[in-house]
Structures are given as structure tokens and as C-alpha cells.
N, C-alpha and C positions, 0 to 999 in steps of 0.2 A: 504494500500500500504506500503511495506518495503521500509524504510528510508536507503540507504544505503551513508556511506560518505567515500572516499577517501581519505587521509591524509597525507599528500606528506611534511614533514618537509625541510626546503630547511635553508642551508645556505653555502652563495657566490656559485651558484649554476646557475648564469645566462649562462652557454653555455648551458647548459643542459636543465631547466626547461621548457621551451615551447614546446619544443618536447616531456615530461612529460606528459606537461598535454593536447595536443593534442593526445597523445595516449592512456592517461586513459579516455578522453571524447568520444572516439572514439569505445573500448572496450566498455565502460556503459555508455552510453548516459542519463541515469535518473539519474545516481548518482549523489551526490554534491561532488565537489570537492573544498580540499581546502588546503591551502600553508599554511604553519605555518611558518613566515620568522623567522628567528633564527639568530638574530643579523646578516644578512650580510649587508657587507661594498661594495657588487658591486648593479648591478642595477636589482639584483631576482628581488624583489619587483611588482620594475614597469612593467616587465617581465613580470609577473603572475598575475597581474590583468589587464594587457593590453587581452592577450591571454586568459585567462579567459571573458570575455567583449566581445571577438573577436567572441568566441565559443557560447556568449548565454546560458553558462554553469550555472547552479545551484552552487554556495557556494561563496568562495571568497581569501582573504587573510587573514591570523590572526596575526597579530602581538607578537612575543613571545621577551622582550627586553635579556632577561638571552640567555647568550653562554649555546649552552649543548641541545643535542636531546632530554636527558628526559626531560628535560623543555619542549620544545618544543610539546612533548608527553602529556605530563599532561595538558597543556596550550590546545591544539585541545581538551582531553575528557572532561575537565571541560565547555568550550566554545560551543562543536557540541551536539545535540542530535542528536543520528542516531538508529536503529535499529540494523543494522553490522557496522562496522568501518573496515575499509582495512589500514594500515599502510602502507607504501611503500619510495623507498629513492625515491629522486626526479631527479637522474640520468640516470633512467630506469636498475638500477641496475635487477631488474625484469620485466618479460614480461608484460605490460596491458593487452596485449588481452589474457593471461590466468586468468587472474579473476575473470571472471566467474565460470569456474570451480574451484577454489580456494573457491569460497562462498559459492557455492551451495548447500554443507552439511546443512550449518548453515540457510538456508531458508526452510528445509524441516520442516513440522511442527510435533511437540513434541508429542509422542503417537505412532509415525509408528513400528509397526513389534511386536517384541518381547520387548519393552521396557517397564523397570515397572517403571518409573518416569525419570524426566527429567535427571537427572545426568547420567543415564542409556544409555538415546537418546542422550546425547551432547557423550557421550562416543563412542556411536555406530556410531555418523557425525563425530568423528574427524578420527575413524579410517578408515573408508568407503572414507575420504579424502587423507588418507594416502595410502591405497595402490591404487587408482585412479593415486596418484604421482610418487607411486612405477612401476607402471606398465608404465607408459608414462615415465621414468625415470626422471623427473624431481624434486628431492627433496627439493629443495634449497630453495625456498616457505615456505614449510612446516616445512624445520627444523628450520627457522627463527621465525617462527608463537607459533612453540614449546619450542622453547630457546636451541634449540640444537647445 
């Protein structure tokens, strides 16, 4: 079974985050889900593992004490093992219930088609990702995922 984890970096982010993660538990109900609280000074926190608790959801809270996303970033991959890791703000700056299609690529298994090794296949899911976004016009995912 693919381990997939969520990764929702949160800080001072309590109007928002419950409605975060009931829409990412809602989209991928297997996945784990998890907060990386990021120094905030309101009551994320207790937010997110209440509603986490509430859901029955897989994952939890991580504590990251350093200000700064990429803290917060390195602190989830050092701490999760996942299979996929999904990034996401904890705003809903992006949609949950596209994430599936967002992952999809990345679960297909390595060998399909015309590919002569893996670097090949990872090349052919990201682009087969890209224009799936292109075509539904939503790029904003993917240019995020790409550092565009």
C-alpha cells in the first residue's frame, strides 16, 4: 500500500486550518495528515489536533520551534516517512479535492510505455501531469510543485 502524507505547514493559521484539514481528509481519506506548527503564537495547535482527533485521521501534529517554512519543510521530511509527500499551505490556498489528480502520475509504477529507466518514467509523470493541468487550466499546483 502507498504511504501517502499531507503536509500542511501552519503558522498563526487558526481561522483557517480546520477547514484545511477537513478538506484534505475529505479528498484522501487514507492519507496521513499532518501540521507542522511553525512557531505560532495563536491556538493552530490545539486546532489541529482537536480536528485531527475529531476526523479519526491518520498523522498528527509536528512541532517545528524555528520561524521559517523551510524549517518547517525539512522538520515534516526528516520526521514523516511517506511514499508521496503532498506539500500544501494550510489556508486552502489550493484545492484538496484536486489531489488526487495532482499525485496520480507519481503512483503509476516505473516501467510503463516507452521508458528506459526510471529518470525517463519520472520524466514522462511529470509531464503527463502537466499538461492534464494544462488542459483543465489549472496550473498553479504544478508551477508551485516545479518552482516556477
Amino acid at each position: 500500500m502507498t504511504r501517502i502524507s499531507i503536509i500542511l505547514p501552519a503558522h498563526d493559521e487558526e481561522q483557517t486550518i480546520a477547514a484545511t484539514i477537513r478538506a484534505f481528509h475529505a479528498a484522501m481519506p487514507g492519507a496521513e495528515l499532518w501540521v507542522v506548527n511553525n512557531k505560532s503564537t495563536d491556538n493552530t495547535d490545539a486546532i489541529a489536533r482537536q480536528v485531527i482527533s475529531e476526523l479519526g485521521a491518520k498523522g498528527g501534529v509536528i512541532v517545528e520551534p524555528r520561524k521559517g517554512k523551510g524549517n518547517a519543510v525539512r522538520r515534516a521530511f526528516h520526521d514523516i516517512d511517506a511514499d508521496v509527500y503532498v506539500l500544501a499551505d494550510a489556508d486552502l490556498t489550493y484545492p484538496a479535492a484536486r489531489t488526487a489528480d495532482l499525485i496520480q502520475p507519481s503512483l503509476w509504477p516505473v516501467g510503463l510505455g516507452n521508458c528506459d529507466g526510471p529518470a525517463q518514467c519520472h520524466d514522462r509523470r511529470v509531464g503527463e501531469a502537466l499538461q492534464l493541468a494544462v488542459e483543465r487550466g489549472d496550473l498553479a499546483p504544478v508551477a508551485r510543485l516545479v518552482g516556477v
